[in-house]
C-alpha positions in Angstrom: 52.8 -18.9 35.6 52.0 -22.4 35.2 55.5 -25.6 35.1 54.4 -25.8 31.2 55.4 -21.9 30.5 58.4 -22.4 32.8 59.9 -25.1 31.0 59.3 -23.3 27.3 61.4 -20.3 28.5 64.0 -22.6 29.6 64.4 -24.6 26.3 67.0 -22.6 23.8 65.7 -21.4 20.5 65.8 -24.9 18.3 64.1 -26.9 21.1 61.3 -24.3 20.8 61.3 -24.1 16.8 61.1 -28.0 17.2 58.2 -27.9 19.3 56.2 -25.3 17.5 57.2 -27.3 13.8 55.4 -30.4 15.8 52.4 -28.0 16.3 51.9 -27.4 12.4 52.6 -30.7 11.5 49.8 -32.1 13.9 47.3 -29.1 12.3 48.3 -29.7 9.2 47.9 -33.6 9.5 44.5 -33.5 11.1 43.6 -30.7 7.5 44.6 -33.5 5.1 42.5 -36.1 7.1 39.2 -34.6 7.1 40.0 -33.1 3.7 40.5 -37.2 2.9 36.8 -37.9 4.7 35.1 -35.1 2.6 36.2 -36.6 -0.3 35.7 -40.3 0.3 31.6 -39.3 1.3 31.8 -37.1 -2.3 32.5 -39.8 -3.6 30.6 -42.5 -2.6 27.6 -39.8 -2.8 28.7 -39.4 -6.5 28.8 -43.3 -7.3 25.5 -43.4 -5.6 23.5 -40.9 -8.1 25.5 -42.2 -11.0 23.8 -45.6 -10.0 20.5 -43.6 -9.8 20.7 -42.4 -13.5 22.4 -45.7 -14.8 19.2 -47.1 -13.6 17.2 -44.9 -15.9 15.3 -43.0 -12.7 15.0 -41.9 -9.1 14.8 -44.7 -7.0 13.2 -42.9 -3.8 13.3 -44.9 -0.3 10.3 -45.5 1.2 10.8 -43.1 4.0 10.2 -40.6 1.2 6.7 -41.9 0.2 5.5 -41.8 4.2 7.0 -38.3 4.6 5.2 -36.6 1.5 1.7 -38.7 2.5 2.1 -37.0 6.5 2.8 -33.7 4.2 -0.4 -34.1 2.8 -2.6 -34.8 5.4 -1.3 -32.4 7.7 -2.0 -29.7 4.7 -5.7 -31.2 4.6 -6.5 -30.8 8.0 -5.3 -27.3 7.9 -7.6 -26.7 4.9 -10.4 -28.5 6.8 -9.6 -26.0 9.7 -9.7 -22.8 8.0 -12.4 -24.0 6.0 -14.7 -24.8 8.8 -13.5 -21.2 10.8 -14.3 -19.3 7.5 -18.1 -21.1 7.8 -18.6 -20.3 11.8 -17.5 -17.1 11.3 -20.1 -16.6 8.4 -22.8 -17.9 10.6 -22.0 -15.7 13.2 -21.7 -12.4 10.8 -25.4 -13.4 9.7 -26.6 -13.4 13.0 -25.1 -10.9 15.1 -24.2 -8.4 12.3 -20.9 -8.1 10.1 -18.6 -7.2 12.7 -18.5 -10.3 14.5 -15.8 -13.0 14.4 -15.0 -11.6 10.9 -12.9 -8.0 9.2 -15.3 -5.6 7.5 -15.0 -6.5 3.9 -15.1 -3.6 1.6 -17.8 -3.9 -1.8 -15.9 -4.8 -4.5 -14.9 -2.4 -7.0 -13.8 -3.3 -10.6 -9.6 -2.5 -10.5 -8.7 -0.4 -13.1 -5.9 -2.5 -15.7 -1.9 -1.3 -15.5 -2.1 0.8 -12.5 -0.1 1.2 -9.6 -1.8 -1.6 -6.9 0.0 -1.5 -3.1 -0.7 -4.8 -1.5 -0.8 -5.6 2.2 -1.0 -8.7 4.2 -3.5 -8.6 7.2 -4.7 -11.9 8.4 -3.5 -15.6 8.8 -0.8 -17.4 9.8 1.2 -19.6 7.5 0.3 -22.6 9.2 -3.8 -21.8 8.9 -3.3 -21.1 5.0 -4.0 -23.5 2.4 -1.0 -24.9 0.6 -1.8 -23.1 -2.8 -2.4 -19.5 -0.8 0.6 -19.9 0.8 2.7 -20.0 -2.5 1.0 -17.2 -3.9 2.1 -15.1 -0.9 5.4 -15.9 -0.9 5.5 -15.5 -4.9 3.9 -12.1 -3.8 6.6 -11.5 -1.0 4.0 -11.5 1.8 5.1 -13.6 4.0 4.4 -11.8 7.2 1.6 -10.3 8.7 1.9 -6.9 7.7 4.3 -6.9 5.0 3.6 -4.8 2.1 4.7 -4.7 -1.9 3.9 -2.9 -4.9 2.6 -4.2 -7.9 1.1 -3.4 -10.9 -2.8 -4.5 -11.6 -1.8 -6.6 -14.7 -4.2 -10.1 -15.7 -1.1 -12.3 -13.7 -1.3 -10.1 -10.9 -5.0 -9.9 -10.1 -5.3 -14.0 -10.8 -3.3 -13.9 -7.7 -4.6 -11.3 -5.7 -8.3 -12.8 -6.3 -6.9 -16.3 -4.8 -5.0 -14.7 -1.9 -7.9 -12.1 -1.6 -9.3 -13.5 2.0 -5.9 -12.5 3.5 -4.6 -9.1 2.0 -6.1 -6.0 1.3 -5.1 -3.8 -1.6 -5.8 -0.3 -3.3 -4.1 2.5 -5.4 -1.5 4.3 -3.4 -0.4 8.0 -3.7 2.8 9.6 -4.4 3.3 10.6 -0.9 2.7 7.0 0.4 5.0 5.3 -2.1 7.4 8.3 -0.8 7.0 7.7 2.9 7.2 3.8 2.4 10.6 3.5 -0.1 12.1 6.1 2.5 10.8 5.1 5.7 10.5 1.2 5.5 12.4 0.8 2.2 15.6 -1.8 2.1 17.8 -3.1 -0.7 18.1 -6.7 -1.5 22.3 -7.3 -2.3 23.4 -11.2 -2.0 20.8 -12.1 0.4 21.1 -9.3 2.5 19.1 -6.7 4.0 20.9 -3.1 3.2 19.2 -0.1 3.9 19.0 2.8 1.1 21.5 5.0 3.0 24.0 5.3 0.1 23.5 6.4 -3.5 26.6 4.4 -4.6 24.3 1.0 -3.6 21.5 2.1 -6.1 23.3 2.9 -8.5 25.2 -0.7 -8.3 21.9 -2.6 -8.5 20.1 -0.1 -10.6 22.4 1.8 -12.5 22.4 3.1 -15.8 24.7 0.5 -16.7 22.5 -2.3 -15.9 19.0 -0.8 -17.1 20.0 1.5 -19.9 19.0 5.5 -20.0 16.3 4.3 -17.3 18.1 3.3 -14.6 18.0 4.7 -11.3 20.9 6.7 -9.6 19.1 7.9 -6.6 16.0 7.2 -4.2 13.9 9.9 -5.9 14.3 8.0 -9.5 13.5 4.6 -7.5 10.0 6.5 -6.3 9.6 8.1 -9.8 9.7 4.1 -11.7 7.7 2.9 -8.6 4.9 5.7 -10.0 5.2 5.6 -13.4 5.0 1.9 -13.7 2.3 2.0 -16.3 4.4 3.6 -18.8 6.0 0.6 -21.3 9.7 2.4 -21.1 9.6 1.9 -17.3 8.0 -1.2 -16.8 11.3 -3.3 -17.1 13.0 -1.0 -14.4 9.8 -0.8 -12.4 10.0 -5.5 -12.5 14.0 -4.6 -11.6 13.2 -2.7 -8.5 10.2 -5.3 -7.2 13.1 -8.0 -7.2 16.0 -5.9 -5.5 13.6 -4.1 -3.0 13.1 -5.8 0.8 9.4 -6.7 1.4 8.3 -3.8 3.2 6.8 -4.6 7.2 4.8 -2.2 8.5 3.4 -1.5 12.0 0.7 -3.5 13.9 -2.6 -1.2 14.1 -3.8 -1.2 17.6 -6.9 0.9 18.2 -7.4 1.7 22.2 -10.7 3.2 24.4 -10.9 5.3 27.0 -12.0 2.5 29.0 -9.0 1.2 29.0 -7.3 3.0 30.9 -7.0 3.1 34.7 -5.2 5.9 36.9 -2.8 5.0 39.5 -3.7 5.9 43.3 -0.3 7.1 44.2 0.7 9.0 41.0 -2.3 9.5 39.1 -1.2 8.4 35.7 -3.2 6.9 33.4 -1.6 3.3 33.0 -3.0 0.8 30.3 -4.1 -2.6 31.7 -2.4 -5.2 30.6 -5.1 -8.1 29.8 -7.2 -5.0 27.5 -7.8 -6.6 24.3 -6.4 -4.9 20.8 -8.4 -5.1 17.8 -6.8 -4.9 14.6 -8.9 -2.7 11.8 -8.7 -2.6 8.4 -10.5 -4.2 5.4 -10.2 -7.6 3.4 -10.3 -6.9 -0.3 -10.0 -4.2 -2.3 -10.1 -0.9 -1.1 -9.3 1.8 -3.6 -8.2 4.9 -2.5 -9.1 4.2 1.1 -5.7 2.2 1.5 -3.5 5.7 2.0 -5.8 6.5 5.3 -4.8 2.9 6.4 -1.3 2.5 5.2 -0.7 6.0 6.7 -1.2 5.1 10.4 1.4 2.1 10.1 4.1 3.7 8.6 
């Protein structure tokens, strides 16, 4: 036991009380002065805006101007980039055949209006999109290489798949695949947080009969039903409630292995995967129609 404990056993009860008053005192002191400090810079920050607006506008620093011109030519030069990969790769599809440096792109196939429409990202990196695609993915909730959403093919909807279309792939799901994904890779979104769909007490809080009238959902089955039926007018507004309280959903990378790959060990024999083997990723870029299931299916 260190002298300090020693000579706090040995006080009597006020000298202790004294010392342990002192304690608050210096807390409670050092409270009220950065309390004081917080609201000295409040309001200096305060008189500063109210400057601002006396002024009649914004009076931006020059910093501001050199910041947003960088902004811009950093964006440029990624557009130039992508731009000039997108034309190589082009070249080289026309010379050694469509599967070279470039996905197999599906023929395009007119989308029929108000159906269900399941949307998946597959290709490029935020910093190798355009600005303008890169707002339409996150509008879409795609922000991640193999993220997935649901949507219905509406006029707004395929403006923005057709502008996005060179780095998602889309078709009409089935019921079983809208089943597997709410239940498998499905979360809630509840004050910024990510809550899986474990309870029927949290659907019915965000999507209750309360909230959404006679169509609100009280389970996951009536989640996967609206999900369905999202052509139908009546559940159309519960269908635009669910897109905004449901987690983007991330799916599993598609890796797609050969024989060749694989070497046996001497000692044990096992077959043991090389490390340096490359993985190609499949899938399509575009539309695929039905074909999506057979794709979705493997990465759920």
């Amino acid at each position: 036991m260190s002298d300090s404990k020693k000579q706090i056993e040995e006080l009597s009860t006020y000298q202790e009380s004294l010392l342990k008053k002192r304690r608050r005192d210096d807390v409670e002191h050092r409270r009220r002065v950065d309390a004081r400090a917080k609201q000295k810079m409040n309001q200096a920050r305060s008189k500063k805006s109210d400057e601002k607006e006396k002024a009649g506008r914004n009076i931006l620093m020059p910093e501001v101007f050199v910041s947003n011109h960088m902004k811009q030519q950093r964006n440029y030069v990624h557009y130039k980039r992508n731009k000039n990969k997108m034309t190589l790769g082009d070249k080289a599809a026309a010379k050694f055949g469509g599967s070279a440096y470039k996905a197999t792109v599906h023929p395009s196939l007119a989308v029929d209006d108000d159906h269900l429409v399941l949307i998946v990202r597959i290709k490029g990196k935020n910093m190798g999109t355009t600005p303008q695609a890169q707002k339409i993915l996150m509008e879409l909730g795609l922000r991640e290489i193999n993220n997935c959403v649901f949507a219905k093919a509406n006029d707004e909807t395929l403006k923005k798949i057709r502008l996005v279309q060179d780095y998602i792939t889309y078709g009409y799901p089935t019921k079983k695949i809208v089943n597997d994904l709410v239940r498998k890779r499905g979360f809630l979104k509840k004050d910024d947080k990510k809550l899986a769909i474990t309870d029927n007490v949290l659907i019915e809080e965000l999507l209750g009969c309360e909230k959404l009238g006679p169509n609100g959902c009280i389970c996951i089955e009536d989640i996967i039903d609206c999900i369905w039926k999202c052509n139908s007018e009546s559940v159309y507004p519960v269908f635009k409630e669910i897109l905004e309280v449901l987690w983007p959903m991330q799916l599993g990378s598609l890796k797609e292995t050969i024989a060749e790959a694989n070497i046996k060990h001497d000692a044990t024999g096992r077959d043991v995967r090389r490390k340096n083997t490359k993985t190609e990723k499949g899938g399509y870029i575009g539309f695929m129609g039905p074909e999506i299931n057979e794709f979705v299916r493997a990465l759920i």
